[in-house]
N, C-alpha and C positions, 0 to 999 in steps of 0.2 A: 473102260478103255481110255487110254493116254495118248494123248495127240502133241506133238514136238511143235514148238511153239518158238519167236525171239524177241526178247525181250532186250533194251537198252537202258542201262542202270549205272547211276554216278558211281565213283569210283569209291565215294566214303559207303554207301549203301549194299554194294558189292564186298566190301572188307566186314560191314555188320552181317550179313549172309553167311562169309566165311567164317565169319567167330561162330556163329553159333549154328552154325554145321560141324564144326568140329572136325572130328579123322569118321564119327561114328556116321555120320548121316552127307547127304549129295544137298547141292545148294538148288534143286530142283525142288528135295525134301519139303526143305526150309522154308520156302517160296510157297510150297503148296500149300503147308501149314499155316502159313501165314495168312495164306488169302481167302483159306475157308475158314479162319478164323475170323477175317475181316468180315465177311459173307454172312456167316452168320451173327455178327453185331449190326452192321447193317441193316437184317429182316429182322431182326428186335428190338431196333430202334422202328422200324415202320411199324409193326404189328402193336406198340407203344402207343406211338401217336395215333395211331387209330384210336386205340382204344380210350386212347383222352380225348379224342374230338367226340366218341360217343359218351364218355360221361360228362363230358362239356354242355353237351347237347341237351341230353337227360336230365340236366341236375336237379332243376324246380321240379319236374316229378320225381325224383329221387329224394327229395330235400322231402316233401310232402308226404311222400311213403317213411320215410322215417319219422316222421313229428306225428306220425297216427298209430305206431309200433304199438307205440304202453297202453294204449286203450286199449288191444288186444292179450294186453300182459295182464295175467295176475300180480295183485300186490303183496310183494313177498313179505309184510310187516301186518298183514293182517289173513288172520286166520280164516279157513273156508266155513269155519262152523258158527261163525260170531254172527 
């Protein structure tokens, strides 16, 4: 559902609207696209930094689960049967 809203916009920011609304699309379009495009860079810039503040967090046990990997690893230069 679409709800009628007003909005006050400089007059250079109102003429980028109209360019690129064009004849084919409404500056309503334009706007709308815009701001759920914004919307969604927005929650992925959050859901980001989350996710850095948990391997911020993490890291010494992170760093530690990887320096113990290869002793779980076979060694690919030496044969299973020697």
């Amino acid at each position: 559902m679409k709800e009628k809203t007003s909005v006050t916009l400089s007059e250079e920011v109102l003429k980028g609207v109209d360019r690129l609304a064009g004849k084919k699309h409404s500056r309503s379009a334009v706007i709308e696209h815009a701001l759920r495009t914004y919307l969604r860079q927005r929650e992925r810039a959050l859901i980001n930094a989350r996710d850095l503040e948990i391997l911020n967090r993490e890291t010494d046990a992170l760093n530690a689960e990887a320096e113990d990997t290869p002793v779980y690893q076979a060694d690919p230069f030496r044969s299973e049967f020697e």
